[in-house]
C-alpha positions, 0 to 999 in steps of 0.5 A: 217654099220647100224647094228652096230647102231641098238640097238634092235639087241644088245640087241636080241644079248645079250638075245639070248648069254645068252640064249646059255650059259647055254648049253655050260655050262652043259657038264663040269657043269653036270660033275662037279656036279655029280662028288662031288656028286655022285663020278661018272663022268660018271653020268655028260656025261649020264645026259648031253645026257640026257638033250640033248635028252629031247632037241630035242624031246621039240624043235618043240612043244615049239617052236609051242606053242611059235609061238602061244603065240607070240615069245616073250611072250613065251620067257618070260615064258618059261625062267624061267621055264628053270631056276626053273628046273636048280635051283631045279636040283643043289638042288636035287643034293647037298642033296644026291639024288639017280642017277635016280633022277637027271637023271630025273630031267634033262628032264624038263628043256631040254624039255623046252630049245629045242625051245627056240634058235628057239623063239630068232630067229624069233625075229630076223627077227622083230628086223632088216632089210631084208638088213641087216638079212645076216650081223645080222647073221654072226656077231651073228655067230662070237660072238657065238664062244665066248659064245662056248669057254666062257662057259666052262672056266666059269664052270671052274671057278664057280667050285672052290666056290662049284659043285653045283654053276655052275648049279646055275649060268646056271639057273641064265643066263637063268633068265637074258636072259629072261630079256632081251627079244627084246619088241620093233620090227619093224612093218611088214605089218600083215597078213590078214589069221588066218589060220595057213600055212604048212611049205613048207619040200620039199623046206626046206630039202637042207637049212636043208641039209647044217645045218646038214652037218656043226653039222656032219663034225664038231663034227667028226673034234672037236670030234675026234681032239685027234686021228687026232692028235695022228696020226700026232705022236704029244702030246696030247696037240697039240690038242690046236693048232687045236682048235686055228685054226678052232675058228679062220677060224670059226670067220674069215669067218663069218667076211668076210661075214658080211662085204660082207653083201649078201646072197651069194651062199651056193654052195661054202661053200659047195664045202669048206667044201667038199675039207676040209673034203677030205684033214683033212680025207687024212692026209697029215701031220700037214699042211693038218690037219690045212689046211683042219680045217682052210678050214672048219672053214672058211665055217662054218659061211657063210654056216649057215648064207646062210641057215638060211636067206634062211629057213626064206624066205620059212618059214610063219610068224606063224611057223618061231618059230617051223621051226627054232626049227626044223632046230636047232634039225637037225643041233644038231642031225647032231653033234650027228652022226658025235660023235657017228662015232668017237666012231665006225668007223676008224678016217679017214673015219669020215670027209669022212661022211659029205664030203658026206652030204656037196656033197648031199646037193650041188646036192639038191641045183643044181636042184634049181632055181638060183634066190632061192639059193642067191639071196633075196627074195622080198616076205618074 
């Protein structure tokens, strides 16, 4: 496997988990901070939504102006910045400031951090092979599973020297990411054309279909894990279990796909998370639970590996930056829905909304031509 040999990756890998790594951290680090700060916990969850809105509104024109100034440069600049506003957050916070203070000050960083997963990636696309982007993919996907379980036990951890420490060390990754930032990439034919091309929507819209479908049945599946369980009349504490299950299936799958090493047809990943979706929502007792989870887990890497190597043959070259950013903010707000319905609607309909969003994207997808759906592009 070549990929395995190619340094530029490892090192766009690392930069790009490092990167990740300061939002896994924040909800139990905001949490953590304005508990022993301000006595509320309750503060941490309204900053975290916060610092997530102030994400998706700064994911598009950061990732515009990163198209602009060259992904790499930007990445560069703008990662630091993250670290300044994420240094000066724990700061303000351990001096007693008030509520709205803190509030605002977790605006800044969010809006710079919403583009940058969206830099990282268009770097990808000049740091390995056509060949071997579906494999560069999934193996990023399994190693992101890591960086998700990591990032909290690593809060956890920092919290016992400090609240504030947590803070500090997230702004401290994104200083480390920046350092590792892929210079060297592989020389692509130019482009001739200054002019900036438009992002072909219409033909993005069933790629970005199934990233929204993989954030909306998975936040309703993690989300709502402790009612799916107490439905089972299981302790609390079985909730373990269905973690174990689905980063397994998750890592797993993704395995799988690597080793396969094509593209592959995002129409059976969908029709997975469609039975998945369907048995976790029926409840047939612990062994439809784990199966649907297992069933879901398995697709999840695949189907976000097929749509991303998918979204970066109809993005141009000058906006791959800003339409992956565009594509992290629809798979994020996708997470968003799926936590909101657990919040408003009966447990057992909420898998049933992205069975429905996984049954629309597959139709966008049927009305295709075959040769767009899994086959590579000889012109991206």
């Amino acid at each position: 496997m070549t990929l395995l040999r190619n340094s530029g990756y490892w090192r766009w890998s690392a930069g790009v988990q490092l990167n990740r790594l300061p939002a896994t951290m924040a909800p139990l680090a905001f949490t953590v901070l304005t508990t022993a700060t301000t006595g509320s916990y309750r503060l941490g969850g309204v900053m975290m939504a916060v610092f997530v809105a102030a994400e998706m509104v700064g994911a598009v024109p950061t990732g515009r102006l990163l198209d602009r100034v060259g992904p790499a440069r930007g990445l560069v600049v703008l990662l630091p910045l993250v670290a300044a506003g994420l240094f000066l957050l724990a700061a303000v916070a351990s001096a007693g400031a008030p509520d709205w203070v803190l509030l605002a000050l977790a605006i800044p960083p969010g809006l710079v951090a919403g583009g940058l997963n969206g830099g990282f990636r268009t770097l990808l696309a000049a740091t390995v092979t056509e060949d071997e982007l579906p494999r560069a993919v999934s193996v990023d996907a399994m190693i992101l599973e890591g960086v998700i379980v990591g990032g909290p036990l690593l809060v956890a951890l920092l919290a016992t020297s400090g609240p504030a420490v947590p803070v500090l060390a997230m702004a401290v990754v994104a200083l480390f990411a920046a350092l590792l930032v892929p210079r060297r990439t592989i020389q692509r034919d130019p482009q001739r054309t200054v002019e900036r091309q438009s992002i072909p929507v219409a033909a993005c819209v069933p790629w970005l279909a199934g990233l929204f479908t993989v954030g909306l049945l998975l936040s309703t599946i993690e989300v709502g894990l402790l009612p799916l369980v107490q439905r089972l009349g299981a302790p609390d504490s079985a909730t373990a279990i269905v973690i174990v299950v689905l980063c397994a299936a998750s890592i797993t799958g993704s395995a799988l796909y690597a080793a396969r090493g094509k593209v592959g047809d995002p129409r059976l990943f969908l029709a997975g998370f469609v039975l998945g979706g369907i048995v976790v929502s029926a409840g047939f007792g612990w062994a439809g639970l784990l199966g649907g989870v297992a069933l879901i887990g398995l697709c999840t890497g695949p189907l976000m590996a097929v749509s991303s190597v998918n979204l970066q043959k109809l993005l141009p070259e000058r906006r791959r930056s800003e339409g992956f950013s565009l594509a992290f903010t629809v798979q994020a707000s996708g997470f968003g829905l799926g936590s909101l319905a657990i919040g408003v609607l009966p447990v057992w309909l909420c898998p049933l909304l992205g069975v429905l969003a996984a049954l629309v994207s597959c139709a966008m997808l049927v009305a295709r031509p075959r040769r767009a759906i899994g086959t590579p592009s000889v012109t991206s």
